[in-house]
C-alpha positions in Angstrom: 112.8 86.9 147.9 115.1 85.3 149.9 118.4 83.7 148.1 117.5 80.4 150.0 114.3 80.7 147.8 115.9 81.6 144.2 118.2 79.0 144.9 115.1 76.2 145.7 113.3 77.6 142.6 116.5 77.1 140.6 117.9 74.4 142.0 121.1 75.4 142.6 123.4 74.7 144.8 124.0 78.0 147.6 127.3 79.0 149.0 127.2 81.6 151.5 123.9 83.5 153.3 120.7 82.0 152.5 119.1 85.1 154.4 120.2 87.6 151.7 117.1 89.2 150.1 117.2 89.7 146.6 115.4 92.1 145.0 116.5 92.0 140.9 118.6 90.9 138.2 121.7 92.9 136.4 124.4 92.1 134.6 127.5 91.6 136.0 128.7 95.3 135.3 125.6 97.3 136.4 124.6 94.6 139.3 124.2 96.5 143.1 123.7 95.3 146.1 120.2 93.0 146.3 120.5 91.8 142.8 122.0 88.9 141.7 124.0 88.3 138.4 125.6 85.9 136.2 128.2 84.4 134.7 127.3 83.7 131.0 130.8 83.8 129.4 134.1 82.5 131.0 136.2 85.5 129.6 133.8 87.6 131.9 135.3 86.0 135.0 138.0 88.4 136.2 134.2 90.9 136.5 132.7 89.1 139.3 135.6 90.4 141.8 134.5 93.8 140.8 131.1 92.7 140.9 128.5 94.9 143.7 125.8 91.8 143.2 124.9 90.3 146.4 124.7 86.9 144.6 126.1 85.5 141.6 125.1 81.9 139.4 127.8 80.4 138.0 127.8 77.2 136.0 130.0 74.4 137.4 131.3 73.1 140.8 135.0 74.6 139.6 134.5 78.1 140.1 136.1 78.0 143.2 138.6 76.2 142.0 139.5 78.1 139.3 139.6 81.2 141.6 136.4 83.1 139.8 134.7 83.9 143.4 
């Protein structure tokens, strides 16, 4: 599936390539390239720079902000 399509299905807001084709879920830790993960806890933010997920849902509009991705 594309990530344009997980993020229709979800209705979510995308940032970044809508082509990427995502194949599974993982956490954060044990996520690889074609899955996406999440952020479920704020003290797990400094993870999503290590992160090999090709996508990531985070809660909020400030993630940006607050310099998580």
């Amino acid at each position: 599936m594309k990530l344009q399509e997980l993020a229709e299905k979800l209705g979510c807001r995308l940032e970044g390539d809508p082509g990427i084709e995502i194949r599974g879920v993982a956490g954060i830790d044990h996520a690889t390239r074609g899955q996406v993960t999440f952020l479920a806890n704020r003290r797990y933010a400094p993870q999503l720079k290590r992160t090999r997920a090709s996508a990531v849902l985070v809660e909020g509009r400030d993630a940006r902000a607050r310099g998580w991705i």
